[in-house]
N, C-alpha and C positions, 0 to 999 in steps of 0.2 A: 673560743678565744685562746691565742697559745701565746704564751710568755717566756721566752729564751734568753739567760741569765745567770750571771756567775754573783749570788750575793756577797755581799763582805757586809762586815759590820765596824763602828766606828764607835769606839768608848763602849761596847757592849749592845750598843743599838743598830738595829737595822731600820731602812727607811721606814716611814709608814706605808707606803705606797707597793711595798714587795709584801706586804700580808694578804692571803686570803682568809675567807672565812668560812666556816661548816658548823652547822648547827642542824635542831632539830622540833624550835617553836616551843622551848626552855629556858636553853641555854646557847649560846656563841661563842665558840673559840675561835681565834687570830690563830692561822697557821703562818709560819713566815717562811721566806722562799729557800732558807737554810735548813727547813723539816723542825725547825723549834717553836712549838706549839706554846706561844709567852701570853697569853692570855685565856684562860677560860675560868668563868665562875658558873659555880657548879653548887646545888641543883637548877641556881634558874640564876637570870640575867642580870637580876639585883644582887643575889648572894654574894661575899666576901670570894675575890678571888682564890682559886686552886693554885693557879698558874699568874703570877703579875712582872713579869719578864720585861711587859712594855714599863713598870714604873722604874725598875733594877735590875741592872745588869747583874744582877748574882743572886736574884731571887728567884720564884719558882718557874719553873717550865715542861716540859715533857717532850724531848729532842730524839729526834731521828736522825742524826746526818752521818755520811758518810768519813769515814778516816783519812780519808786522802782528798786533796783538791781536787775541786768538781765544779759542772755545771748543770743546769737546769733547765728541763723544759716543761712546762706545766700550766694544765687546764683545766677547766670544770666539763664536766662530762656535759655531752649537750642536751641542752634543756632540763640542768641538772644543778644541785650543789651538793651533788660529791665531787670529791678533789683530786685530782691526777696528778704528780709529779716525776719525771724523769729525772734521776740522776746519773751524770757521766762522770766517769773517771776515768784515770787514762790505765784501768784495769778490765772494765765494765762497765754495764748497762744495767741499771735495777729501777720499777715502778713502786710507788706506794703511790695507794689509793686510802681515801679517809674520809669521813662522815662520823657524825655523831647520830647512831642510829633511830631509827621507829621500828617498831611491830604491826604487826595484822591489826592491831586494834589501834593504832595512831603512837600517841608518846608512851614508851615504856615507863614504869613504875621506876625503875633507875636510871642513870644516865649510864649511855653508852658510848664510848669514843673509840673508834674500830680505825686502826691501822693495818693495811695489807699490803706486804712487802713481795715483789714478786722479780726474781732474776730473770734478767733479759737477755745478755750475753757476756761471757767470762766468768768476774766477780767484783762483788763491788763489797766490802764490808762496813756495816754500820753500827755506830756508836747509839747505844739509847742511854737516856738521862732522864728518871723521872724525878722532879724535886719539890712536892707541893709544898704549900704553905699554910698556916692557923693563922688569921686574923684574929680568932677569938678562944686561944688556948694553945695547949701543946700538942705536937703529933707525937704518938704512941702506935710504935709497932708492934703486932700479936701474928705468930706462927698459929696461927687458928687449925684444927685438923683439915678442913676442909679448902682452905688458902692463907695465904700470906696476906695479913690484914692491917694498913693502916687508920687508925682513928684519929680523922682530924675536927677538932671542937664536935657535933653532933653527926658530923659525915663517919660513913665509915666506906673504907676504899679498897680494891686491891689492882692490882697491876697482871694480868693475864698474860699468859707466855706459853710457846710449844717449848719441850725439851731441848731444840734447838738455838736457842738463847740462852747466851752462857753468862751467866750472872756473873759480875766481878766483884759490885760491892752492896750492898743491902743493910742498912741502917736506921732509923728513926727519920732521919731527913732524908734519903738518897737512895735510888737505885742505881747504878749502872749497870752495864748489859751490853753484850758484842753479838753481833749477827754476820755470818757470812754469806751473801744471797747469794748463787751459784747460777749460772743459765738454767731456766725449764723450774727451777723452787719456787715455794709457793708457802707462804705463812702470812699468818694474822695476831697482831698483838692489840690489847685493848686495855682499859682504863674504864672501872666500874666503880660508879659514885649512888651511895642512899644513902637519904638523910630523913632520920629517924625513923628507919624503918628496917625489918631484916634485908640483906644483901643475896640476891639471887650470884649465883657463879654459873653463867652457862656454859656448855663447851664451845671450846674454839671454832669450831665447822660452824655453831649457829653464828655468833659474832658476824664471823666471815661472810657470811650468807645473807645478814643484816643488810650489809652495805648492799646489796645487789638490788636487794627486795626496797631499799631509801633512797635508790637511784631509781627506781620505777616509779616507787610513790611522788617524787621529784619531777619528773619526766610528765605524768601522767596531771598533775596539776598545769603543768606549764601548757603543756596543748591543748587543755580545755579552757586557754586565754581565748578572749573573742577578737583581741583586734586583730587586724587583717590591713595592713599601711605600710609607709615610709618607715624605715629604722627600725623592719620589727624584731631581727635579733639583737638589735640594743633596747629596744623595749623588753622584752624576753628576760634578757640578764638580767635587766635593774628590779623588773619586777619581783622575780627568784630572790634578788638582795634585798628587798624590801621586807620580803616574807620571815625572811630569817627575826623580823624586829616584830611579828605577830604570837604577844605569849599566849600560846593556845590552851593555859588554864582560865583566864578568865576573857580576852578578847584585847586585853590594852595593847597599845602598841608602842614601846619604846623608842626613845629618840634617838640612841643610841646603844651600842652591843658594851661602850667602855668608858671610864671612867678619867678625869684627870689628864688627857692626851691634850697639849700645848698649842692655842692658836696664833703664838708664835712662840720661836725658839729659846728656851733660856726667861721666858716670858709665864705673870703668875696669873694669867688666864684660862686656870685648867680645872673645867667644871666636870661632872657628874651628869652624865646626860643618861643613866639608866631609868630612865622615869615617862611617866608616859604624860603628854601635853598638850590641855584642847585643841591646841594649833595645829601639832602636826599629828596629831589623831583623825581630824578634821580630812585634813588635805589629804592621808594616806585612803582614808574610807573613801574620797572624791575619786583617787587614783585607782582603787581596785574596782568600786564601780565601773569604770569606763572602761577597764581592761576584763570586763565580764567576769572578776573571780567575785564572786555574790556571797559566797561562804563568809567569807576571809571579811567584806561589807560591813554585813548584819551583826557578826559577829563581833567588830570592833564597834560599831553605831550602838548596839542593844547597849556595852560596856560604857559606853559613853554617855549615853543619857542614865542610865539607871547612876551613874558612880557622880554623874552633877545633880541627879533629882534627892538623893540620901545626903548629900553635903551639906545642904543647908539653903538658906535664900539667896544666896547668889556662888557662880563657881569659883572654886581655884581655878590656877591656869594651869598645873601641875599634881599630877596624881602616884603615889606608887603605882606598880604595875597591880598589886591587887585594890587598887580604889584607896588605900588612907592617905593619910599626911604625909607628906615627902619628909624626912628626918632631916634634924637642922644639920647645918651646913659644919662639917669639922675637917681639921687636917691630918692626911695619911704620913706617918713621918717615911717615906721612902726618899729617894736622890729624885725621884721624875724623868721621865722620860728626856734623853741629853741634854739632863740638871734642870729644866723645868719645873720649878716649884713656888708656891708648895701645891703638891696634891691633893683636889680637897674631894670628899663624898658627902651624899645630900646634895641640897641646893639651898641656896638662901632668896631662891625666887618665888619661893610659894607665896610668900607673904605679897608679892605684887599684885599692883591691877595693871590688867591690859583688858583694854575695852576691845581689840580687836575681836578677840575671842567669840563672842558675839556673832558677830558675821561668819568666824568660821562654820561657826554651828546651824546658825538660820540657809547659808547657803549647802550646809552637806546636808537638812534634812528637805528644802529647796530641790536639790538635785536628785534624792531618792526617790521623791513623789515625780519628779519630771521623768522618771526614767519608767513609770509604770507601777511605783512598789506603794505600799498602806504605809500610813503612821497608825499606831495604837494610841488609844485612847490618851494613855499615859504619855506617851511620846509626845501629843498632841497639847496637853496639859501643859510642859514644860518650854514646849518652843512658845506657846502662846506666855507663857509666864517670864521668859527673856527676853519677848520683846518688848513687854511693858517694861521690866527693867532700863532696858534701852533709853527709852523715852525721857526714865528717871533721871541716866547717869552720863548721856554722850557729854555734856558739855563740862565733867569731870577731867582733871588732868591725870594722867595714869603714865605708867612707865614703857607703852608702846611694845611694838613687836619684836625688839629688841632689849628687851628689859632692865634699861639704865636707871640707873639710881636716880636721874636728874629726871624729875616730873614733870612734864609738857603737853601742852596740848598737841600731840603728836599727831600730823597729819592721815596717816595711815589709818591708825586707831579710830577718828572720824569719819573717816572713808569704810574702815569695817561698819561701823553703828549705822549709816546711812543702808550699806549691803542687807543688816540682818532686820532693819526695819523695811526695807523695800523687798526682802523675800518676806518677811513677816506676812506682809501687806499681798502678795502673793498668792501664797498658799493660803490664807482667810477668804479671797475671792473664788479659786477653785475649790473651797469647803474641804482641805484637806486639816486643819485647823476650825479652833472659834475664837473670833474676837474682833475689835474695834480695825476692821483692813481703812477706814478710810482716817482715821488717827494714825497709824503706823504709816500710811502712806506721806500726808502732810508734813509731819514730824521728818520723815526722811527728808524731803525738799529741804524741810529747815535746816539739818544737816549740811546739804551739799551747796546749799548759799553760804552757809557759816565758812565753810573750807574756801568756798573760793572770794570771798570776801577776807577773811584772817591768813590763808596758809596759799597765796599765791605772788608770784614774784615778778612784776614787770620787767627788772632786770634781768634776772634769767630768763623769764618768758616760762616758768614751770614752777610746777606743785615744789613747796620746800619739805624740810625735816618736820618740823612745827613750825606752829604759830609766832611770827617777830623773828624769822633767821632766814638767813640765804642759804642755809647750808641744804645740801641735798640725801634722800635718802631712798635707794635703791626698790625697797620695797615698795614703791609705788609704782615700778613696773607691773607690778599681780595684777594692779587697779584695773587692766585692761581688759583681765577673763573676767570682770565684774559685769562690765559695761556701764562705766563711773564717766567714759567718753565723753564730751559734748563740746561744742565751739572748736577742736581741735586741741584741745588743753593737755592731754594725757602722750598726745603724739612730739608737742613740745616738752613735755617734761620727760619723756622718751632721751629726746635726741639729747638735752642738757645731763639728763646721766649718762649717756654714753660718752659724750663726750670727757666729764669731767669725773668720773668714778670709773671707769673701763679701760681695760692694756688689753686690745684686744681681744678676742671671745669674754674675760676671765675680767670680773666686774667686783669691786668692795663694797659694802655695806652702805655704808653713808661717809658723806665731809667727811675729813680725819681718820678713818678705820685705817689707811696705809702707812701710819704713822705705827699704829697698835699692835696688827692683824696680817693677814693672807687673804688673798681675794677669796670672795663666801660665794661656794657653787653653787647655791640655790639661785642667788641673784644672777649671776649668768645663766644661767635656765630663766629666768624670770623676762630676762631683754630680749631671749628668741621667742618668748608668747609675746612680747611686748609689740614687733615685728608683726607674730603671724595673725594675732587679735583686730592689729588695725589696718589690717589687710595685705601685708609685705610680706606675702607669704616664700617668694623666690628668695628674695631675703634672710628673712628668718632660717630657712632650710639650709642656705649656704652656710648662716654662723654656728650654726647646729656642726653640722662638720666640721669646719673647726674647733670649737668647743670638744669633740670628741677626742681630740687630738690629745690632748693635756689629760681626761679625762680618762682615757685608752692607758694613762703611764697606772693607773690604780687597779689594773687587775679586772675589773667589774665590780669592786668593791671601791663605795668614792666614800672620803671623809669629805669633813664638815668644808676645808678651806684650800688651797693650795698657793703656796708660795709664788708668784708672776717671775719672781728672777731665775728660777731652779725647778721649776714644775714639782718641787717636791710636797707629798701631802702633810696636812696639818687637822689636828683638833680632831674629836672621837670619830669612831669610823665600827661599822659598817653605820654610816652618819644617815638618819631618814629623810630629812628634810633633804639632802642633796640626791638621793633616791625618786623622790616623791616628783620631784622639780622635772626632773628629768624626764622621768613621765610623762609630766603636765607637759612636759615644751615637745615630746614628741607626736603628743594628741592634739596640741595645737595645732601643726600641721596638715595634719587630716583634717579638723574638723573646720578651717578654716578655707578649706580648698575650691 
């Protein structure tokens, strides 16, 4: 994918939609298309940001750009997430290439973020800016014999440079730094993060040599994908974007790479998506299974059950990335992203029930055993012990898949309890499981009479939000990879969200979200399964193309929402759930063919 671009920035902000992203199954940094790297937390995903550029304009970043007006042309290497950009100026030609690197043995023991500046033709010179930040203390510079050492709260950092970078200014908060890249030159600059532990300094040749060895390792993942279909360099990308949200210390998989990013403008909707969420833990395991990455699977599934079987008797919906308690919900005092605020970290959703959850779980271990693989014992203990839960709790009102404070018997949520008792019911008949399959079965029936007896609408002809409303709610397009089907119900309640929640490819949540919000790109992925499920497969295919369209303005990197008037993106990003979707809506059409 090539991207050709002259950024500007407007009150200090650049779009969201000109950010890439490079990581390395730690941490993610937001590169943006002007070389100003405004986001990274460092050592892992959750940690207090280094770099928070996306909240303020004058907070921290670590900038490469050129001194003179310029443009841009820039890619991810193929089948890759290392980052290419071209800069032009009307002097020269120079590339930097970037990744946050790995070693021979997977994640290094520090973090690495490797910058490779390379003159193309003439000269182009470049301005660096490094300016981290302490959430929790002061930064204290130390001239160490062995490097220039910033210590910020328990990090300790330095900044790597050849002799050929000329320092200008070097302070407690600030480095600058001037680079002349010449035709045929060739340097590597880097940014070395440990926390609480000694600080390796390697030489610059190894650094440099990183990124080559983290574009193979990159490369070398991506081709050992199984599928083989329709869209499969856009399957390719997303799944690489996905990967970046697998922390490979323990297997969770985050919803998000940032924190506090606005789903809409000047709007105080700006949550904390660093955490990781049955839901889309759920759907991402569904998604790497089908794209044959088996590793990436087990590994977030093992996380998954082990981190609900220690919780307690029934789950949260939300986990830190290491399995605890997501920390309550507080405000970051920064300005927010173009005045967005206020910025909050945590979440205050732990404390919800969403009965969906349920179903995500009963169908991803549902779909492990369909695909040929074992539950353990323990595995086996736990699915059986949710769906009794089940049994207990569907006819509870809970705050749905969208986690509203207003508690309903949310249609969705009863359509999950129906899914995880009719896979319950399932895998007890194939003895992949033990327990009562013909309880679990019945009990589901009762379910899906309840739903369509309480949460259907002659007027509209379709499934509603909840129980006693007309209003409609997009998330019932999933219903259709269920196979929830029957009388033609799923197919009318199809056509009434398109109708009345769709501009197009690019689809809102439920009634009123366009009042709130940005169209939600999981649900547009959701109306092309909607399509390919109930057999409109020519269909689906075409809105898929378009959908791509809008979709193509974010780099390979999609957030949460996007704006229908301005194609511009909204809400945290590298966003999974819109990753995930995407997936699901390009396997749809295979497997539906």
């Amino acid at each position: 994918m090539l991207e050709a671009l002259q950024p500007q920035r407007s009150g200090g902000f650049l779009p969201l939609e000109h950010y890439a992203a490079i990581g390395e199954g730690r941490s993610v940094a937001l590169v943006g298309a002007d070389g100003s790297i405004d986001w990274w937390c460092a050592p892992d995903m959750d940690s207090p940001p280094l770099f928070n550029g996306l909240h303020d304009p004058d907070g921290g970043r670590f900038s490469l750009t050129p001194t003179q007006p310029f443009s841009i042309e820039r890619r991810y290497r193929p089948n890759s997430n290392v980052l290419e950009t071209v800069f032009v100026t009307e002097t020269g030609k120079a590339r930097v290439t970037e990744s946050i690197n790995s070693g021979a043995g997977g994640r290094l023991p520090w973090c690495e973020l490797a910058r490779r500046i390379e003159g193309l033709s003439r000269q182009v010179e470049f301005e660096i800016v490094i300016r981290p930040i302490c959430a929790q203390g002061k930064v204290r510079r130390v001239n160490h014999p062995n490097a220039a050492i910033r210590y910020i709260g328990d990090l300790t950092t330095t900044f790597c440079h050849p002799d050929e970078v000329s320092i200008v200014e070097d302070s407690d908060h600030q480095t600058t730094a001037r680079y002349a890249a010449d035709a045929g030159s060739r340097i590597c600059i880097g940014y070395l993060v440990a926390d609480k532990a000694p600080l390796a300094i390697p030489e610059l040749p190894e650094i440099d040599s990183r990124i080559d060895f983290s574009d193979d390792e990159w490369r070398r993942w991506a081709e050992n994908l199984s599928y083989d279909g329709p869209f499969k360099p856009d399957l390719v990308r997303c799944a690489l974007s996905l990967k970046f949200l697998l922390y490979s210390k323990t297997g969770a998989i985050a919803a998000a790479a940032t924190s506090g990013l606005p789903e809409r403008i000047g709007g105080d909707k700006n949550y904390d998506y660093r955490y990781a969420w049955i839901r889309d833990a759920a759907y991402t395991i569904k998604a790497f299974l089908r794209a044959g990455a088996l590793s990436e699977a087990i590994a977030a599934f093992g996380w998954l059950i082990r981190t609900i079987d220690e919780d307690g008797p029934t789950p949260s919906i939300v986990y830190t990335l290491n399995g605890g308690e997501v920390p309550d919900e507080r405000v970051i005092e920064v300005p927010g992203y173009r005045g967005s605020s206020p910025v909050r970290t945590g979440n205050r959703a732990k404390s919800q029930v969403q009965l969906s959850c349920y179903g995500d779980l009963l169908e991803t271990a549902s779909l492990f055993a369909d695909m040929g693989h074992v539950l353990d014992p323990s595995t086996a203990r736990l699915i059986a012990r949710m769906a009794d839960q089940v049994v207990d709790r569907w006819q509870e009102k809970d705050s749905g898949l969208w986690e509203l404070e207003n508690l309903q018997h949310y249609t969705f949520s009863k359509i999950g309890c129906w899914l995880a008792l009719d896979r319950a019911s399932r895998l007890a008949r194939h003895g992949h499981i033990e327990g009562d399959a013909d309880r679990w079965l019945s009990e589901s029936l009762k379910v899906r009479d309840w739903v369509d007896t309480h949460c259907w609408s002659e007027a509209k002809n379709a499934y509603t939000f909840y129980a006693g409303t007309e209003k409609l709610d997009a998330a019932l397009l999933l219903t259709t990879r269920f196979g929830f089907e029957h009388g033609g119900r799923l197919r009318t309640t199809r056509d009434a969200i398109q109708r009345e929640l769709a501009i197009g490819p690019l689809v809102y949540r439920y009634s009123g979200a366009a009042d709130e919000e940005g169209t939600f790109v999981a649900c547009s992925c959701w109306l092309v399964e909607a399509f390919a499920f109930l057999g409109e497969v020519v269909q689906a295919e075409l809105m898929l193309k378009d959908l791509l369209v809008p979709l193509g303005n974010n780099f390979g990197i999609l957030c949460e929402q996007i704006d229908p008037r301005t194609g511009a993106g909204l809400g945290n990003l590298p966003q999974g759930l819109s990753h995930l979707t995407l997936l699901h809506a390009i396997f749809s059409l295979q497997e539906n063919r």
